[in-house]
Structure formats: C-alpha cells, structure tokens
N, C-alpha and C positions, 0 to 999 in steps of 0.2 A: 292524145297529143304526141307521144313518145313517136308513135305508127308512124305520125304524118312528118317527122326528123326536125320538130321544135327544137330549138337550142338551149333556150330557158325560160321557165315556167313564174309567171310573178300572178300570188294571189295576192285580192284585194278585198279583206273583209270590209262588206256595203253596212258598219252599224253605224248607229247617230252617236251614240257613246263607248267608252272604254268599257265595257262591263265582264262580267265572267265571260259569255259566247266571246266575245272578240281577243277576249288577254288568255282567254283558258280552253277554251273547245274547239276556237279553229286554229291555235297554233297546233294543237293536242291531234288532230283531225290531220294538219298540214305534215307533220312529224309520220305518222302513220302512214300516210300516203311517199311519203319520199323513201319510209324504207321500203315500201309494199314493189317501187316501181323499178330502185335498185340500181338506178343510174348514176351513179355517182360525179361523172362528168356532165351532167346538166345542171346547170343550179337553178335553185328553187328559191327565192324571195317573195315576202311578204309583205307590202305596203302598211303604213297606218292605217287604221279607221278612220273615216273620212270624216266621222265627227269627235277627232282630235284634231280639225286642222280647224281651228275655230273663223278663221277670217274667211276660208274657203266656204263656212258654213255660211256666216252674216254674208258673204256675198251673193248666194245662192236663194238665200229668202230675201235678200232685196231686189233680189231682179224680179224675180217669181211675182212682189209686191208692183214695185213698179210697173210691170207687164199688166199687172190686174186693172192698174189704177188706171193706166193709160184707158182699157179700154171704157173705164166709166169717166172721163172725161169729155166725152158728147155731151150736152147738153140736149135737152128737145129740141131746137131748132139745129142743130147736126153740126153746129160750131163750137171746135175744141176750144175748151177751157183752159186757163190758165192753171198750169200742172206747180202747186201751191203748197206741197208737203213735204214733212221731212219725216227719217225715221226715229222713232219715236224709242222709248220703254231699255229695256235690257240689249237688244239689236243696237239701236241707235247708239246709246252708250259705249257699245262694243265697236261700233263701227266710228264710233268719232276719233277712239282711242291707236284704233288700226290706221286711221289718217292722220293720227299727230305724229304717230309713228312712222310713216313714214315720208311725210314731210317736214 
C-alpha cells in the first residue's frame, strides 16, 4: 500500500464480538505492522468490530431475514402473499428498542 503512495491506512477488524482476537491480536498485529512500515506521516486507524455496532448488526440480519421471507412468499399459484411478520425473540426486541430510540 505504502508502494502505491496511500495516504492512510484504516483497518477494520470483520468480528461478530469484542473478544481477545479483536481487543488483543489485531490491535497487537496493527502496532507491529506500523512500526515494521515506519512511516510516521501516514496514519493508521482502526475501526470498531462490527459486532459492537449492535443496531448495524440487528439491521443486517433483518434484511438478510426479510430478503429470505420475501422469497417464500409465492404461494403455489405464484401470487404473492400478504408479507404478515414481525421480528420476533432477542432481534426484535433490540430492534423495537433501536426504533423507540430513535423516534
């Protein structure tokens, strides 16, 4: 990246949770690598784990969800059904909370 005259470099550890690899091995990993490269004048940033942004998460499996459902909404005669669900369990709950919030 340095070669091809990047300005600055932002990792984005891809975990579902905060756990050791994401709090411990790739900051540990990131640190190692900024001094190995020695550029002082590029900065290096690190985003969150994407499974600490929790409403980014609940939104992410509700589409995924509704994407599924839609497609088994055909019935045998090939006319769409009336799309009749909510989210339900621990999601839902998170996701009614994320809407009180921000209405």
């Amino acid at each position: 990246l340095i070669e091809k005259g990047v300005g600055k470099i932002i990792c984005h550890p891809y975990f579902l949770s905060p756990g050791k690899h994401a709090t411990k091995d790739i900051p540990n990993l990131i640190s190692s690598a900024i001094t190995s490269i020695n550029k002082p004048h590029i900065p290096v940033v690190t985003t969150d784990p994407v499974g600490t942004k929790l409403n980014v998460m609940v939104n992410a499996i509700h589409g995924l969800v509704e994407e599924c459902l839609e497609t088994l909404e055909e019935d045998v005669s090939g006319k769409k059904k009336k799309n009749e669900w909510e989210l339900g369990g621990f999601f839902g709950d998170v996701k009614r909370m994320l809407e009180e919030e921000e209405g």
